[in-house]
C-alpha positions as CSV (number, residue, x, y, z in Angstrom):
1,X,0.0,0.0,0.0
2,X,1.7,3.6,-0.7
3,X,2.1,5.5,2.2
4,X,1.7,9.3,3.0
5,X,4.9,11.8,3.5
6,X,4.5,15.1,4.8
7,X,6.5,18.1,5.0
8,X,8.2,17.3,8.5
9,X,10.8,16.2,6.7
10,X,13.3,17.9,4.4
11,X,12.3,18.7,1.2
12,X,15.1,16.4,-0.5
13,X,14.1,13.5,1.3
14,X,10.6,13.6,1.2
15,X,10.5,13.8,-2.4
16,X,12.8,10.9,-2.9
17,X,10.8,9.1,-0.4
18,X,8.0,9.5,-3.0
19,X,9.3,9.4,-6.1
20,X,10.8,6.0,-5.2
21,X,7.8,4.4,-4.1
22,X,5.6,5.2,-6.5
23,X,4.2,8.6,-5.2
24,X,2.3,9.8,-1.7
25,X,-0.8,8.5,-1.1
26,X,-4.3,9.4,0.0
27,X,-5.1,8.2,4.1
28,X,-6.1,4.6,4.4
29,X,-9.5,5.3,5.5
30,X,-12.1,8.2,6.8
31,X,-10.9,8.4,10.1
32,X,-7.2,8.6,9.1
33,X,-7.5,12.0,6.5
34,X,-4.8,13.7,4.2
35,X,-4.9,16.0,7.3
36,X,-4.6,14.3,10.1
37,X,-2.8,11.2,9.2
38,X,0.5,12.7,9.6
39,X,-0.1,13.4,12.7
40,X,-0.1,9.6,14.2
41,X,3.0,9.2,16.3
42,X,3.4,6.1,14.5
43,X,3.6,7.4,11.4
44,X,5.9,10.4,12.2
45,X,8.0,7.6,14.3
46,X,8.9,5.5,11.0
47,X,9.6,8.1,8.5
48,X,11.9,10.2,11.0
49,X,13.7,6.9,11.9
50,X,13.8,6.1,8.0
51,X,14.7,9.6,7.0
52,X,18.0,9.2,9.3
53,X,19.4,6.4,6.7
54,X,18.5,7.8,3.2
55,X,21.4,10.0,1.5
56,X,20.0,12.3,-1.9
57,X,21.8,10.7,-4.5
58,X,23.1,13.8,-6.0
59,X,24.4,17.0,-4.0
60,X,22.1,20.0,-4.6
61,X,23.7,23.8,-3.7
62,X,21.1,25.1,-1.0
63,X,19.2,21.9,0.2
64,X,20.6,20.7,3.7
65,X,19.7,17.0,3.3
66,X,22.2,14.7,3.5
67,X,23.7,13.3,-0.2
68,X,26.4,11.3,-1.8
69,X,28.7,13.3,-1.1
70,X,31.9,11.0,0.4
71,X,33.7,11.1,-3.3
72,X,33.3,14.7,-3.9
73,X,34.8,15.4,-0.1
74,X,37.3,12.5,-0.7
75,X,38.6,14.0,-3.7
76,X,38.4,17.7,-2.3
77,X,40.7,17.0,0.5
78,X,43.1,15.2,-2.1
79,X,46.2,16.9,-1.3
80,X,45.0,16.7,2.4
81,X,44.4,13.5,2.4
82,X,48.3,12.9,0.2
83,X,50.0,14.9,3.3
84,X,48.3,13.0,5.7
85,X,48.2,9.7,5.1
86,X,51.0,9.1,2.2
87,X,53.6,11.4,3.9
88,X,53.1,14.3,0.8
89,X,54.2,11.6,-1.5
90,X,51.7,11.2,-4.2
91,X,52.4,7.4,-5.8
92,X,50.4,4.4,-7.3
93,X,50.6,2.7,-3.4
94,X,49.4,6.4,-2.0
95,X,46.2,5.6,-4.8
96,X,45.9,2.7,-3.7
97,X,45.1,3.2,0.2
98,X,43.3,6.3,-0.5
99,X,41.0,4.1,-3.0
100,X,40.5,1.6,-0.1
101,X,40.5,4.4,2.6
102,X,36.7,5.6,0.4
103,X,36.1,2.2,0.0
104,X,35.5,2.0,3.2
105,X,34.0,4.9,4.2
106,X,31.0,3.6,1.4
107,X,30.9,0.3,3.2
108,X,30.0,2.1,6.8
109,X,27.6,4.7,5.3
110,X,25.8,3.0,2.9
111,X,25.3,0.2,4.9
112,X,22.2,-1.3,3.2
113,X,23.5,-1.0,-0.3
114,X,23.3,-4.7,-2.0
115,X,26.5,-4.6,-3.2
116,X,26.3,-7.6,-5.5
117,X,23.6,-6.1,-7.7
118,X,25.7,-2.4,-7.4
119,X,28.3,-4.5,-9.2
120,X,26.0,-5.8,-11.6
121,X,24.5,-2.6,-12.7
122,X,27.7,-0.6,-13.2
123,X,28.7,-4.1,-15.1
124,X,25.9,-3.9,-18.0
125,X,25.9,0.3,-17.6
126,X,29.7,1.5,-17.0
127,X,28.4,4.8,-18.2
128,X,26.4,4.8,-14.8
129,X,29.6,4.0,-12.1
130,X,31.9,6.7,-14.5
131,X,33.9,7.9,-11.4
132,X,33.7,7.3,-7.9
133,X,30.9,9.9,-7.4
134,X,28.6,8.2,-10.3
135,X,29.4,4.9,-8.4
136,X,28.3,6.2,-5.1
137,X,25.8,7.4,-6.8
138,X,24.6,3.7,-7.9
139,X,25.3,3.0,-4.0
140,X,23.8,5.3,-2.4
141,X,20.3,4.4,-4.8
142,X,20.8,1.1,-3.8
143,X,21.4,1.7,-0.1
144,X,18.0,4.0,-0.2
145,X,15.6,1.4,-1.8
146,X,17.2,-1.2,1.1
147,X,15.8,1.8,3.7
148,X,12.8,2.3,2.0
149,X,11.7,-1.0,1.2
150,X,11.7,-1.8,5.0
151,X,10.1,1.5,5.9
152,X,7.1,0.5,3.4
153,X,6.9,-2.9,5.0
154,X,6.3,-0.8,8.7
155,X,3.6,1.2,6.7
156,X,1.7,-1.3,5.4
157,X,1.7,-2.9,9.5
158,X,0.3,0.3,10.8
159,X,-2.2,1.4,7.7
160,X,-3.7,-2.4,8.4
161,X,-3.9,-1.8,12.1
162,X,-5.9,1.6,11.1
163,X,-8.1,-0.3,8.9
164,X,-8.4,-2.8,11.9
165,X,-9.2,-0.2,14.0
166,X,-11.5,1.8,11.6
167,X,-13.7,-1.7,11.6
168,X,-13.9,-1.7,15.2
169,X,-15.2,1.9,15.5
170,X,-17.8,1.1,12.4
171,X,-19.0,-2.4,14.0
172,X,-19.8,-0.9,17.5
173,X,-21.3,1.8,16.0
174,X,-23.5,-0.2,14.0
175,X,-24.4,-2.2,17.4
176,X,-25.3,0.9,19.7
177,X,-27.4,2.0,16.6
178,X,-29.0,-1.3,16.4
179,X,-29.8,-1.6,20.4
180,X,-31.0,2.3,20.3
181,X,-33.4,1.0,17.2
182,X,-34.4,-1.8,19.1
183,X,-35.4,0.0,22.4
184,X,-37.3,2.3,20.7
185,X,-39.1,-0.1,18.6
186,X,-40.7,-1.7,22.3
187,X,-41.1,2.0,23.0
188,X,-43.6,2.5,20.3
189,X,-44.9,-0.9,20.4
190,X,-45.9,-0.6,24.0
191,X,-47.3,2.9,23.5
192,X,-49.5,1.3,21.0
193,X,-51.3,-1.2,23.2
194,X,-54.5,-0.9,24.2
195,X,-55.6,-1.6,27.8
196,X,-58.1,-4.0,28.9
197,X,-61.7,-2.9,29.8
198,X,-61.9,-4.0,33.6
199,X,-65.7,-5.4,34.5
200,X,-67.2,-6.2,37.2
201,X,-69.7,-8.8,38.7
202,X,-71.2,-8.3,41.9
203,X,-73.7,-11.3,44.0
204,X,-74.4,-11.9,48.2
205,X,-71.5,-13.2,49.8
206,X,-73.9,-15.4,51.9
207,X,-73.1,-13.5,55.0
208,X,-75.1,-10.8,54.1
209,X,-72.8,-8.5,52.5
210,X,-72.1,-8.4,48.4
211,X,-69.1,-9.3,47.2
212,X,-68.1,-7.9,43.8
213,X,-64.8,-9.3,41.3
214,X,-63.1,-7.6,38.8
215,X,-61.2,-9.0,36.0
216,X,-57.9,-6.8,35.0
């Protein structure tokens, strides 16, 4: 089931959020609406956790959200990085551990990448991994879907719970309704009776007196 997003969370991201999965969607039922929904702690709980993981896949000037952006730092800090770590000595082994050094820093930040099928797509489209930002840009797609995926999985628990819920509200509603009906069907149906006529008979009681018996 797709899954609202609102604007509690940075523009980047929530876009992304959509665009991936297929676009925002209209609340799961009347209680839950387009205005309210967003509101549900549970809601808010998953897509803040969620939003925590997901990196845009390109940088853009002015938005805050976090993006793939190891490479373009790595590379940056080159000379930095030369000085620091290769003793100022630029050279094919200096490459080398800087290469791994990124490598790494990929592995602990994109954490939910699946790296086999990474390989595969920049396999069959080179063109996509040209560089090590296009090929953090392939990881850092792959790393969002892995997020994303598990995020609409949560959804779909809590919009079925609503829906759960919904049916609960609508079935004891439909109960009170029914006893409310009910009690004011004997209402009417005993306003319509009609009493009895009481009669009476009267004869000697055989002491002298007169007895007299009514029926009711």
């Amino acid at each position: 089931m797709p899954f609202l997003i609102r604007n509690t969370l940075p523009e980047g991201i929530t876009f992304l959020m959509c665009a991936i999965l297929a676009g925002c969607a209209s609340a799961p039922n009347p209680k839950y609406t387009e205005e309210n929904i967003d509101k549900d702690p549970r809601i808010q709980r998953i897509q803040y956790e969620t939003s925590k993981h997901i990196y845009l896949p390109e940088c853009v000037e002015g938005d805050t959200a976090p993006c793939a952006d190891l490479a373009t730092n790595h590379f940056r800090a080159n000379t930095e990085n030369i000085q620091k770590y290769c003793g100022g000595k630029k050279s094919k082994k200096c490459t080398e551990t800087l290469s791994t050094m990124l490598a790494a820093q990929f592995s602990l930040r994109y954490d939910g990448a699946d790296w086999p099928k990474v390989n595969l797509i920049c396999t069959a489209n080179p063109e996509k991994c040209e560089g090590m930002t296009g090929y953090e840009r392939v990881i850092a797609e792959s790393h969002n879907q892995h997020y994303l995926t598990l995020m609409r999985a949560k959804l779909d628990k809590i919009y079925s719970k609503m829906g759960e819920e919904q049916q609960a509200e609508q079935n004891s509603d439909r109960e009170r309704r029914a006893r409310v009906s009910q009690a004011l069907g004997q209402f009417g149906s005993d306003l319509q009776k009609t009493p009895k006529e009481t009669s009476c008979t009267s004869r000697p009681d055989g002491f002298g007196g007169i007895k007299t018996v009514c029926n009711k």
